[in-house]
Biopython code that builds the backbone (N, CA, C, O; Angstrom):
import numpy as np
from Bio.PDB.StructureBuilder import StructureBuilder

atoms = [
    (1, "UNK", "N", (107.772, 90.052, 107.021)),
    (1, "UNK", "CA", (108.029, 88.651, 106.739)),
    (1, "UNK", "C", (106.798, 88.038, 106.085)),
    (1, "UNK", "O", (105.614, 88.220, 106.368)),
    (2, "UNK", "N", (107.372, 87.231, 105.100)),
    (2, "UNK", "CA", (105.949, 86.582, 104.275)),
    (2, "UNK", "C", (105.321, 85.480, 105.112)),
    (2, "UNK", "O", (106.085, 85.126, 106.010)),
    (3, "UNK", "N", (104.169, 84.833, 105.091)),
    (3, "UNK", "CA", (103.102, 83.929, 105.725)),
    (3, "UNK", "C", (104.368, 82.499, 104.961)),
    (3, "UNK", "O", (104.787, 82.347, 103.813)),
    (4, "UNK", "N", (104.581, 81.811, 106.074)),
    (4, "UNK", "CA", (105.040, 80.295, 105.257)),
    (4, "UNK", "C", (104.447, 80.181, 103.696)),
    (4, "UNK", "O", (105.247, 80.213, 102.760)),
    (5, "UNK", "N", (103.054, 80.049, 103.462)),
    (5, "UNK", "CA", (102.613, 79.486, 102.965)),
    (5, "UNK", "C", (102.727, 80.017, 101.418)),
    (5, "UNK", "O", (102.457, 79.392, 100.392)),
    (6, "UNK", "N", (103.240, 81.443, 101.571)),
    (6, "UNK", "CA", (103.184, 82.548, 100.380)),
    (6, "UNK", "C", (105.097, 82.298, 100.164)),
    (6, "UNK", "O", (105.758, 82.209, 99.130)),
    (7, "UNK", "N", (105.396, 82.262, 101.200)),
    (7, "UNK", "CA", (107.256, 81.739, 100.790)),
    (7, "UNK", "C", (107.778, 81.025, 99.722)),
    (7, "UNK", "O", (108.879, 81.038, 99.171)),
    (8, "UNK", "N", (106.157, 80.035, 99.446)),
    (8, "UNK", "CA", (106.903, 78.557, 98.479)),
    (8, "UNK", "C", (105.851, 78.668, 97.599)),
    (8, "UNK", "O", (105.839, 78.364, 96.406)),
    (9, "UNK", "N", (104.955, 79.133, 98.287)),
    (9, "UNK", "CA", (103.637, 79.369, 96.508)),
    (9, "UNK", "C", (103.237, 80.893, 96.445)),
    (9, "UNK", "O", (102.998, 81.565, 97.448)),
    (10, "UNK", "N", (103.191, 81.374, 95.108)),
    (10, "UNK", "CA", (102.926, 83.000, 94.879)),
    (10, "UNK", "C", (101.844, 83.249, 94.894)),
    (10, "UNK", "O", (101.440, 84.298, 95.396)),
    (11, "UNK", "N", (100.758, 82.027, 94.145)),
    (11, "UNK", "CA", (99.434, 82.580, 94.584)),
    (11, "UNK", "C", (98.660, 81.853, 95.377)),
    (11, "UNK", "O", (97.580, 81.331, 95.099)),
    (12, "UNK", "N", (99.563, 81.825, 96.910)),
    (12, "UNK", "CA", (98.492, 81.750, 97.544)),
    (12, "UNK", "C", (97.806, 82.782, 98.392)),
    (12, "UNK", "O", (98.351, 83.868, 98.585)),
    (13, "UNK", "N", (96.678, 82.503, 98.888)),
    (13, "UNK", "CA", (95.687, 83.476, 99.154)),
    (13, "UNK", "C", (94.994, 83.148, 100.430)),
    (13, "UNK", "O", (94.461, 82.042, 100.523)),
    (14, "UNK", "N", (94.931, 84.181, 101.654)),
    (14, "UNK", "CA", (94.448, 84.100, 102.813)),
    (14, "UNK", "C", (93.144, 83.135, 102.661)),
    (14, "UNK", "O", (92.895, 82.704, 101.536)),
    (15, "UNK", "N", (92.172, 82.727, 103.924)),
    (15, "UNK", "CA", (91.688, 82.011, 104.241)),
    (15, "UNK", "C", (89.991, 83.269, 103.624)),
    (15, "UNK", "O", (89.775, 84.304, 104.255)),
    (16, "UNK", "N", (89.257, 82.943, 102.653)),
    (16, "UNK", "CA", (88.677, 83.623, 101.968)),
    (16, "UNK", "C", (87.951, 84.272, 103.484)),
    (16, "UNK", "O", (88.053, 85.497, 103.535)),
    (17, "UNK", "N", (87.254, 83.642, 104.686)),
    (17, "UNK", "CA", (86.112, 84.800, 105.492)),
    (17, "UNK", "C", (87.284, 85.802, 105.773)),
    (17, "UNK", "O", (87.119, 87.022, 105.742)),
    (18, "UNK", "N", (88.432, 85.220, 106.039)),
    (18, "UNK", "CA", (89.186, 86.324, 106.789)),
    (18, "UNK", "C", (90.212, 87.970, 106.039)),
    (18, "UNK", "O", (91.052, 88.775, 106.440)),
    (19, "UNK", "N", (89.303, 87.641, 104.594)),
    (19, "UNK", "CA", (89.469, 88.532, 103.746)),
    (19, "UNK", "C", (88.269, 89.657, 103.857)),
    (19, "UNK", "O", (87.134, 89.275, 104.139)),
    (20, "UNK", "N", (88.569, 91.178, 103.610)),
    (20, "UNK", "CA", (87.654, 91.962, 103.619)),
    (20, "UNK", "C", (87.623, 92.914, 102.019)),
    (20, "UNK", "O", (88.464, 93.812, 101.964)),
    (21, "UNK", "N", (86.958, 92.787, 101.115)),
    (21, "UNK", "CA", (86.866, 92.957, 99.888)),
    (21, "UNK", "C", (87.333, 94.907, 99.972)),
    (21, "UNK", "O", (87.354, 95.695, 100.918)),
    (22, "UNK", "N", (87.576, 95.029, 98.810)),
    (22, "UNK", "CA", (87.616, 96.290, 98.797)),
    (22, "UNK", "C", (87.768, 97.233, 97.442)),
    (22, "UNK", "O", (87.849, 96.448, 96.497)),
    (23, "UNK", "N", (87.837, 98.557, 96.979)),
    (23, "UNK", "CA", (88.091, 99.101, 95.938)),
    (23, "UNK", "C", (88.720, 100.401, 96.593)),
    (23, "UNK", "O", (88.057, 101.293, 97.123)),
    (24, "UNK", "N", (90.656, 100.362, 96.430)),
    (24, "UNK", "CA", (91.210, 101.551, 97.021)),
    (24, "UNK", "C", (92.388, 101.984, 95.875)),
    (24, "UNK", "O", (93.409, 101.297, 95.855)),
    (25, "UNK", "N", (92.247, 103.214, 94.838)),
    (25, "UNK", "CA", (93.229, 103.102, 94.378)),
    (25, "UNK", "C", (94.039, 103.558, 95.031)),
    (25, "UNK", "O", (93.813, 104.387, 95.913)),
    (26, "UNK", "N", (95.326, 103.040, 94.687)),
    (26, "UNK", "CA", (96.863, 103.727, 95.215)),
    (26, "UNK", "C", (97.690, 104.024, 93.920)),
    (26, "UNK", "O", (97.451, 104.057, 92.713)),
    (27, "UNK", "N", (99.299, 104.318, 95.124)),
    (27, "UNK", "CA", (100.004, 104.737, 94.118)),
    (27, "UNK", "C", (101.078, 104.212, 94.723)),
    (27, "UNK", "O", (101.208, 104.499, 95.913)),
    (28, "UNK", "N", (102.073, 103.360, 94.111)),
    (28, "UNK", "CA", (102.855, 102.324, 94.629)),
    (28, "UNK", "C", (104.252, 103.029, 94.140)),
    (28, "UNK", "O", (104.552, 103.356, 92.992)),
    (29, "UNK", "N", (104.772, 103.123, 94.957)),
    (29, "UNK", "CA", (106.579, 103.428, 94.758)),
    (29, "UNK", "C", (107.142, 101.751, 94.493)),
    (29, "UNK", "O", (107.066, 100.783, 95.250)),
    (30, "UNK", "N", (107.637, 101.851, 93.308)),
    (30, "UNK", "CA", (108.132, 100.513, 92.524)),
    (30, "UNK", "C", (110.006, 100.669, 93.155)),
    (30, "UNK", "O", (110.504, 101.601, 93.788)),
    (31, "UNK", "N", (110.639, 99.417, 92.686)),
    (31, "UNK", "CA", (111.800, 99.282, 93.826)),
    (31, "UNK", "C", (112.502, 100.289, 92.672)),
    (31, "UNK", "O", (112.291, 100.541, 91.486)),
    (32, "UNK", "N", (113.544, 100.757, 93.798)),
    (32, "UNK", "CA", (114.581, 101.819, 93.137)),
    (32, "UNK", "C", (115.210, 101.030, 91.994)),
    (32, "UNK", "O", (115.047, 99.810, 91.992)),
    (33, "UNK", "N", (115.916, 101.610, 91.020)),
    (33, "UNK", "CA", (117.501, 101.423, 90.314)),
    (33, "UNK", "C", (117.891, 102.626, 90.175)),
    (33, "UNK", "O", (117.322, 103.700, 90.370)),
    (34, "UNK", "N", (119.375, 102.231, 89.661)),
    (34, "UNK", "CA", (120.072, 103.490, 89.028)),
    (34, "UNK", "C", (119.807, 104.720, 88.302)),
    (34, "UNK", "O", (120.166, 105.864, 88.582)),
    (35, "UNK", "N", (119.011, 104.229, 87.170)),
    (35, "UNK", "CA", (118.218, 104.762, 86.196)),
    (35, "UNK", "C", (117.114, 105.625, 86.287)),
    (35, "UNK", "O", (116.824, 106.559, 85.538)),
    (36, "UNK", "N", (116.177, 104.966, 87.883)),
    (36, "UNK", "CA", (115.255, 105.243, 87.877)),
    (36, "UNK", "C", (114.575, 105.249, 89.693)),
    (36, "UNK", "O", (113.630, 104.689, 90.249)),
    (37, "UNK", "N", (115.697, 106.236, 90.144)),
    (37, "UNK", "CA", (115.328, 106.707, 91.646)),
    (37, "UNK", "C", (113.925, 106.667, 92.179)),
    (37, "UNK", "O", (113.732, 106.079, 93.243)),
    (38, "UNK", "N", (112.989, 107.200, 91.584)),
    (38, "UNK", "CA", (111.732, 107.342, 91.977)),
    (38, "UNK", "C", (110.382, 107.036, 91.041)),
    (38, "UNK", "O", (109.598, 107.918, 90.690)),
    (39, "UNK", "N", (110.261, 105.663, 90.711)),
    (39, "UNK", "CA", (109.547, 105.600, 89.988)),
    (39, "UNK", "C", (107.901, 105.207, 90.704)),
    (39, "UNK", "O", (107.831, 104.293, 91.527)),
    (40, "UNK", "N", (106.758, 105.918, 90.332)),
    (40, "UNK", "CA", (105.872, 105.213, 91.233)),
    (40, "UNK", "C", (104.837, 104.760, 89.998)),
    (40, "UNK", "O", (105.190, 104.850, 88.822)),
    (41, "UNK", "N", (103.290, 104.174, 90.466)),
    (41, "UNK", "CA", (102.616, 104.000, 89.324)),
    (41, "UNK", "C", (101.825, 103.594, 89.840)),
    (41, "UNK", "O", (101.958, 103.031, 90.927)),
    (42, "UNK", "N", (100.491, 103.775, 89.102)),
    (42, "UNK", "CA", (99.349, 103.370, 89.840)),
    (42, "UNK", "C", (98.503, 101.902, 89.923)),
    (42, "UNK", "O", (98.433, 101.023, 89.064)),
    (43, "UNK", "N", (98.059, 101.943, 90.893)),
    (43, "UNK", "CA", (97.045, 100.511, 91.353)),
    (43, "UNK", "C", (96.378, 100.709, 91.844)),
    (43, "UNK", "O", (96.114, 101.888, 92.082)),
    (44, "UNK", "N", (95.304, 99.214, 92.561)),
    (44, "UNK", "CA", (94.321, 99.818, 93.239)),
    (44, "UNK", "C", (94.371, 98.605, 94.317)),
    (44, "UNK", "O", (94.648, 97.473, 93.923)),
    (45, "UNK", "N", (94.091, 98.869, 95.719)),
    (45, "UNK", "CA", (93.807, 97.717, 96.931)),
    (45, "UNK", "C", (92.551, 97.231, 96.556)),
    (45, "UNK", "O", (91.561, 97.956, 96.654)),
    (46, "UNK", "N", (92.449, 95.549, 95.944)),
    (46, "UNK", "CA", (91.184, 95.015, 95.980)),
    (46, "UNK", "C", (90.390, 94.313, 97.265)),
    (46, "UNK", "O", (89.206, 94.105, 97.533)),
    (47, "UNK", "N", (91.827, 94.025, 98.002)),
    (47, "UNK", "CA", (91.304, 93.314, 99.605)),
    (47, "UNK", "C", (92.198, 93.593, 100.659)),
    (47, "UNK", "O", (93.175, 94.329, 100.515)),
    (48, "UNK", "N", (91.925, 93.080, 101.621)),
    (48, "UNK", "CA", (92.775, 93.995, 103.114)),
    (48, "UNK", "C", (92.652, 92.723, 103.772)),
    (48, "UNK", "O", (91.582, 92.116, 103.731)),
    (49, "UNK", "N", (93.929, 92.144, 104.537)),
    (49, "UNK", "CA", (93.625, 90.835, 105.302)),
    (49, "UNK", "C", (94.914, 91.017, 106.311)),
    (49, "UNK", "O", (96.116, 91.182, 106.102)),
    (50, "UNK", "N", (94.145, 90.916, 107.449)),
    (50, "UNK", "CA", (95.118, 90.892, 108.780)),
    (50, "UNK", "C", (95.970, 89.759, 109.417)),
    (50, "UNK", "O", (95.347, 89.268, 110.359)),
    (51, "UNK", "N", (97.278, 89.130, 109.210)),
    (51, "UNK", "CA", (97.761, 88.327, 109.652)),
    (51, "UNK", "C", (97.570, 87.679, 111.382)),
    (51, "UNK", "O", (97.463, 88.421, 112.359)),
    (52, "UNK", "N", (97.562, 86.154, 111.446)),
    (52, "UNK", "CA", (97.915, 86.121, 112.958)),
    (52, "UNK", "C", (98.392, 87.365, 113.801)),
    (52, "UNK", "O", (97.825, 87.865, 114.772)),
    (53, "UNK", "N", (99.579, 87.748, 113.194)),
    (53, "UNK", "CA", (101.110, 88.164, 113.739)),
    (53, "UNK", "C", (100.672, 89.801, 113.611)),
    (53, "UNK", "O", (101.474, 90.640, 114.022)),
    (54, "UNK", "N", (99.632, 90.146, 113.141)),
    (54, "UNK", "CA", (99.011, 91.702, 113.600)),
    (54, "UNK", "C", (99.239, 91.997, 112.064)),
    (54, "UNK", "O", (98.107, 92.264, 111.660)),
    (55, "UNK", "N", (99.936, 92.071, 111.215)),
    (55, "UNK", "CA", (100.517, 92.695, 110.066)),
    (55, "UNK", "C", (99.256, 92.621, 108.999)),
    (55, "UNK", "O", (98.630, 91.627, 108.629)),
    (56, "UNK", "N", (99.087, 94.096, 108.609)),
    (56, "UNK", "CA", (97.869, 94.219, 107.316)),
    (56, "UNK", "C", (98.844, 93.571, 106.124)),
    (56, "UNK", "O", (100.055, 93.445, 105.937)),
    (57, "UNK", "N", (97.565, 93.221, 105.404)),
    (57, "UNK", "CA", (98.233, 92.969, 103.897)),
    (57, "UNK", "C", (97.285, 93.331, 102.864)),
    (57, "UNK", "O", (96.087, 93.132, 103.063)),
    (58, "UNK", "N", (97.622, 93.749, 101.978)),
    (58, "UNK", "CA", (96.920, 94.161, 100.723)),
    (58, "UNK", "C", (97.088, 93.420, 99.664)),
    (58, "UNK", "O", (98.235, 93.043, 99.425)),
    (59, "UNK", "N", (96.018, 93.036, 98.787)),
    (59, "UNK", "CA", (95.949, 92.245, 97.663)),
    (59, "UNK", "C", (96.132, 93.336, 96.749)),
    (59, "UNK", "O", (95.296, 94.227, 96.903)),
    (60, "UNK", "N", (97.118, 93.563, 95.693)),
    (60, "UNK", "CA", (97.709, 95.194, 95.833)),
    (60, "UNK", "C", (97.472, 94.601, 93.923)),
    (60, "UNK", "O", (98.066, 93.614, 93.491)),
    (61, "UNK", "N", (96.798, 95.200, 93.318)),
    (61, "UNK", "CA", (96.834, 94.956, 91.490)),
    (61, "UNK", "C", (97.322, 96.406, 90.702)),
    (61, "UNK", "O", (96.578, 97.325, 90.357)),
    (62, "UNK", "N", (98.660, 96.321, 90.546)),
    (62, "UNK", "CA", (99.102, 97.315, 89.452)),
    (62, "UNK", "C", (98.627, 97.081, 87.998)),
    (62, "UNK", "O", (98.185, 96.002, 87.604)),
    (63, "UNK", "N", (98.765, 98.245, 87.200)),
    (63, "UNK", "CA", (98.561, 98.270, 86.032)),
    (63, "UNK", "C", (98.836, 97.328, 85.080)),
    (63, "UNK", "O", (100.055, 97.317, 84.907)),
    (64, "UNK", "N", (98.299, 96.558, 84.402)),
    (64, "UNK", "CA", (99.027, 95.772, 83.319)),
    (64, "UNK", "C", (99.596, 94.413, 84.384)),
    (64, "UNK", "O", (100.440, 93.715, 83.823)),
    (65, "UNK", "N", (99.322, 94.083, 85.469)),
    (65, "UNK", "CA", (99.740, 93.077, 86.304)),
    (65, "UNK", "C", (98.605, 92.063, 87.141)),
    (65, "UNK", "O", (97.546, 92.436, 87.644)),
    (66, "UNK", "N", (99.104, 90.843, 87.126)),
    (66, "UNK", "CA", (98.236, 90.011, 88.420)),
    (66, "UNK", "C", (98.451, 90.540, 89.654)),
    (66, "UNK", "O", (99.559, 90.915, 90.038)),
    (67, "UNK", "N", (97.096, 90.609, 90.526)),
    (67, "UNK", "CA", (97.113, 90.951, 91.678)),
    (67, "UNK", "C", (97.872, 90.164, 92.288)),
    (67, "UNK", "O", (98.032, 89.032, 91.832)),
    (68, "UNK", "N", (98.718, 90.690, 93.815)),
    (68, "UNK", "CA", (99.417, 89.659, 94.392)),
    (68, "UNK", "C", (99.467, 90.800, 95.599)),
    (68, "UNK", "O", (99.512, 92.024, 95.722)),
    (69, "UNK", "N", (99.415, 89.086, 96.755)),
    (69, "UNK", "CA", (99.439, 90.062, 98.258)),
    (69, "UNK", "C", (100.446, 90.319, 98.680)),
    (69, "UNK", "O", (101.282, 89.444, 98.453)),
    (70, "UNK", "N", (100.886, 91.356, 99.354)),
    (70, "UNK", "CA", (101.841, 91.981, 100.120)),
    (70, "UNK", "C", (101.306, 93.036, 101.501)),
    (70, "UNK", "O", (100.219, 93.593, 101.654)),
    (71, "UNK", "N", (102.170, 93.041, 102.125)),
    (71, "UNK", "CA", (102.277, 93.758, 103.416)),
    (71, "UNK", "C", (101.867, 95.312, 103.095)),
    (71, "UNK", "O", (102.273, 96.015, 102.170)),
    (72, "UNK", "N", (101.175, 95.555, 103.875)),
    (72, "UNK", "CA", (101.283, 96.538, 103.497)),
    (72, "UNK", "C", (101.747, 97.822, 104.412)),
    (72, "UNK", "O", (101.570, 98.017, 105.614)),
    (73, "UNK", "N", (102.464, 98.706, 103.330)),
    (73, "UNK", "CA", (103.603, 99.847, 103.770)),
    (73, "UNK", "C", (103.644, 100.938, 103.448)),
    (73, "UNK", "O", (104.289, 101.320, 102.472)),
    (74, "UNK", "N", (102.745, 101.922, 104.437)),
    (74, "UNK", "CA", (102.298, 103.260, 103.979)),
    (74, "UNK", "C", (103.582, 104.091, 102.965)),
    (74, "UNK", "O", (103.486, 104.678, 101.887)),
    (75, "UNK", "N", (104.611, 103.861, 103.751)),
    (75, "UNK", "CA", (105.781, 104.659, 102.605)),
    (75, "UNK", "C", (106.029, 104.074, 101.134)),
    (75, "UNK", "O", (106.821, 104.692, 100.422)),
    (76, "UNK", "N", (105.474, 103.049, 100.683)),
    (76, "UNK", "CA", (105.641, 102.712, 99.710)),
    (76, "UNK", "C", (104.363, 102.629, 98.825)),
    (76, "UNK", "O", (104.405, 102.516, 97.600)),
    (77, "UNK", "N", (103.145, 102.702, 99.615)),
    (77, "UNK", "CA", (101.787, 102.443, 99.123)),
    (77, "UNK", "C", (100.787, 103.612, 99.489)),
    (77, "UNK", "O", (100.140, 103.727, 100.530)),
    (78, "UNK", "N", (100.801, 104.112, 98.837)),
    (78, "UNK", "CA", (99.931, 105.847, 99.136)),
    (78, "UNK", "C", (98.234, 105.683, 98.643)),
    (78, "UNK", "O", (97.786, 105.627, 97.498)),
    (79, "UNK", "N", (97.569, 105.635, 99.849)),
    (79, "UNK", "CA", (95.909, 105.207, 99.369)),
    (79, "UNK", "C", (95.908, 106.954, 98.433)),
    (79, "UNK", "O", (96.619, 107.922, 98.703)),
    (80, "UNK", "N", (95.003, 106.853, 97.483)),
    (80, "UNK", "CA", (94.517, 107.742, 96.497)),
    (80, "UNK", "C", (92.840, 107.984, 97.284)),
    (80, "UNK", "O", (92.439, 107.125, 98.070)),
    (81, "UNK", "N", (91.896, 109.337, 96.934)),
    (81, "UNK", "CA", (90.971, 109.182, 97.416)),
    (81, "UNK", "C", (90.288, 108.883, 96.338)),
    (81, "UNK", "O", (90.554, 109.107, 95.157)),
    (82, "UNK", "N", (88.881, 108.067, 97.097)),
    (82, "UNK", "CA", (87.904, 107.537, 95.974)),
    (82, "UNK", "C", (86.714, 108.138, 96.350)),
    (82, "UNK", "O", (85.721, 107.421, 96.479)),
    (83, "UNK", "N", (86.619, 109.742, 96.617)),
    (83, "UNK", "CA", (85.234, 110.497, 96.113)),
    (83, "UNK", "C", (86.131, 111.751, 95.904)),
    (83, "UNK", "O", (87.360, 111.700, 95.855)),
    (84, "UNK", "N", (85.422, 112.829, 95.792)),
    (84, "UNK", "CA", (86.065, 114.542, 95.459)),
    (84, "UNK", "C", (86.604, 114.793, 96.578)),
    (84, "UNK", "O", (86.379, 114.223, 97.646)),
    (85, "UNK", "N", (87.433, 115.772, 96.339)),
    (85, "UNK", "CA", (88.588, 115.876, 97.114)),
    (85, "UNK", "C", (87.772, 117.415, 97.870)),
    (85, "UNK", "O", (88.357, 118.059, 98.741)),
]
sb = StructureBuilder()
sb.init_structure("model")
sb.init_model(0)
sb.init_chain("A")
sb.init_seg("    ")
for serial, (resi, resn, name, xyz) in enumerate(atoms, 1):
    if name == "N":
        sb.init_residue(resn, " ", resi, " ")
    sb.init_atom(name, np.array(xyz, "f"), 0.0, 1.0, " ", f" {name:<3s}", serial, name[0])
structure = sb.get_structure()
């Protein structure tokens, strides 16, 4: 469930201390269609912010897109590693 405050405005943005900065790329499973069962594509987590209500959220920036926060959902959001594998 979205924060009230993100329901009626898109960019709004947690309470800045209670943000924790970050650099995580991922790899985001984009919503299904017909056409296109499994499409994923890459991004990267710029911040991590914990709701009242326990729920992480990620300030989640795909390719070619404005960052925007969402919940975040290991089955849909796959952290990438950021040193050698």
């Amino acid at each position: 469930m979205l924060p009230p405050q993100l329901q009626t405005d898109p960019t709004w943005s947690p309470p800045e201390p209670e943000v924790r900065p970050a650099y995580q790329p991922v790899e985001v499973r984009l919503d299904r269609t017909e056409t296109d069962p499994e499409s994923w594509t890459l991004g990267r987590i710029n911040a991590w912010w914990h709701a009242p209500d326990g729920t992480t959220w990620c300030r989640l920036r795909l390719i070619g897109a404005d960052p925007t926060w969402c919940p975040y959902d290991p089955e849909r959001i796959l952290l990438l590693p950021t040193v050698g594998i």
